[in-house]
N, C-alpha and C positions, 0 to 999 in steps of 0.2 A: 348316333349309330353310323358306322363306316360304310362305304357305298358297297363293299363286298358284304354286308350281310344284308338276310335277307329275312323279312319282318314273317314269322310262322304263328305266332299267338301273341295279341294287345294283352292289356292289363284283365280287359273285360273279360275275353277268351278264357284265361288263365283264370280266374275267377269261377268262369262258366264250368272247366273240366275239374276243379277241384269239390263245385257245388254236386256236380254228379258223379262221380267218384265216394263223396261221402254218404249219397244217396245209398249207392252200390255197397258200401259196407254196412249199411245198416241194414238192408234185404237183407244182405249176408251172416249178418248176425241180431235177427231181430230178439232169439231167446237168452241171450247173454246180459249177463249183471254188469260187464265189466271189458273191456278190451285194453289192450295195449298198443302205440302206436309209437314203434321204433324209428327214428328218423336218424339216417345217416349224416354224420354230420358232414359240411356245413348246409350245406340249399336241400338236401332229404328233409333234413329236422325243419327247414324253414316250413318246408311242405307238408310236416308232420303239424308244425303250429297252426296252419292255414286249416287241415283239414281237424283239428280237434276244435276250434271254434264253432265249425259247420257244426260238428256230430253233435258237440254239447245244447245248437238250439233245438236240433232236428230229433233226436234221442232222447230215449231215459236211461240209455248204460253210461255208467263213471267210464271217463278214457282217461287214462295213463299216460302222459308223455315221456318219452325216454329217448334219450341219447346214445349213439352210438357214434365213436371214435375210432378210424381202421387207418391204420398206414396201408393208404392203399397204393405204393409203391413195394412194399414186402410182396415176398414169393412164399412167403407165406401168412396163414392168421395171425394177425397181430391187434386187436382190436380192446378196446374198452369200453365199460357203459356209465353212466351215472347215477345207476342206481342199483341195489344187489339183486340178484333173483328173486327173492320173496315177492319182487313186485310184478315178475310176469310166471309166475310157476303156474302150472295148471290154469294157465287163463289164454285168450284169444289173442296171437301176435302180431301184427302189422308191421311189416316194413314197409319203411319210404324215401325212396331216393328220387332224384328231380330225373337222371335221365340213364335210360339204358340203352349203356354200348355194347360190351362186353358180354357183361354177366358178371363179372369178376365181383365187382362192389355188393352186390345182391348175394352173391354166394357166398362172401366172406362177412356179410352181413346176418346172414342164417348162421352159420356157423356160430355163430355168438349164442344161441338157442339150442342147440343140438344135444348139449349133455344136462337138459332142464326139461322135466315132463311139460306138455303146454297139450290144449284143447286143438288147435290147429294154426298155420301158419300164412299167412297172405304176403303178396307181394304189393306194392303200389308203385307207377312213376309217370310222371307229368309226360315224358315221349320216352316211347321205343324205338331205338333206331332199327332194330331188327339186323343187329349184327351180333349176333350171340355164341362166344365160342366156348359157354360154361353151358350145362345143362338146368340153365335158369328159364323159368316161365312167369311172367307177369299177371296178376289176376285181375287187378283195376288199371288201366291204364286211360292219361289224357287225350294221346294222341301216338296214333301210330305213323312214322314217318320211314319211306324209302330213302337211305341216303347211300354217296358213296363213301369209299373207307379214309376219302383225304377233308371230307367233310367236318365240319364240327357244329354241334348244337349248345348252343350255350343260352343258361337260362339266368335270369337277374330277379331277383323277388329280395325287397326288403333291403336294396342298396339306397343309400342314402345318396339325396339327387336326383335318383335315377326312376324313369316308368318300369316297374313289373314288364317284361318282353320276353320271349323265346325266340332265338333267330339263328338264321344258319350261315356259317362263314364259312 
């Protein structure tokens, strides 16, 4: 780690806010058979994989992992999943991305949902920067962070070498 960043969540931490997080969607859906739990690819899905292990010890609803692929460079939707709707139609939706800037990634991540009846739709992300210029709202969140706009948060989970860390540059 570079002397410009600055250590925001250990391995433990990150560990900690994903254990209550999946707490928090299970209150949230304790009468459901089934949820699905969308993770944007690349470090959303890692944090969709983290948090489907939780649910599965902690729960008796089946969770779904699914994939989402957005070129989140496009001005507009451009997204794909890995698997076809049958497997979230009319069922509980979970998005999960590691961090909110924007909103952009979260909205173009709904968007993927939008033209598919579903029971209801959640948001999750490991920190919020609380810089939001999409009309996006977070429902689970790990950590709420004030940053500025020249800031960056960048999160590591599942690199090879490397400790699990959130930190800010």
């Amino acid at each position: 780690m570079a002397a410009s960043q600055l250590l925001i969540l250990n391995k433990k931490q990150i560990q900690q806010k994903i254990d209550r997080i999946a707490y928090q969607i299970l209150e949230d859906n304790l009468n459901e058979k089934e949820i699905v739990l969308a993770g944007i690819w690349d470090r959303g899905y890692k944090l969709a994989l983290r948090l489907e292990k939780v649910l599965k010890k902690i729960s008796g609803f089946k969770v779904t992992l699914l994939r989402i692929d957005l070129q989140k460079e496009s001005s507009k939707l451009v997204a794909s999943t890995d698997l076809d709707e049958s497997h979230w139609k009319n069922k509980v939706i979970i998005i999960v991305d590691d961090v909110l800037n924007s909103g952009k990634t979260l909205a173009y991540g709904l968007g993927v949902f939008l033209n598919t009846p579903h029971k209801k739709i959640r948001t999750v992300v490991l920190v919020d920067r609380s810089h939001k210029i999409f009309p996006i709202a977070t429902d689970f969140v790990g950590l709420e962070l004030a940053t500025i706009l020249k800031e960056h948060v960048d999160v590591v989970m599942d690199v090879e070498g490397e400790e699990d860390r959130v930190y800010l540059s």
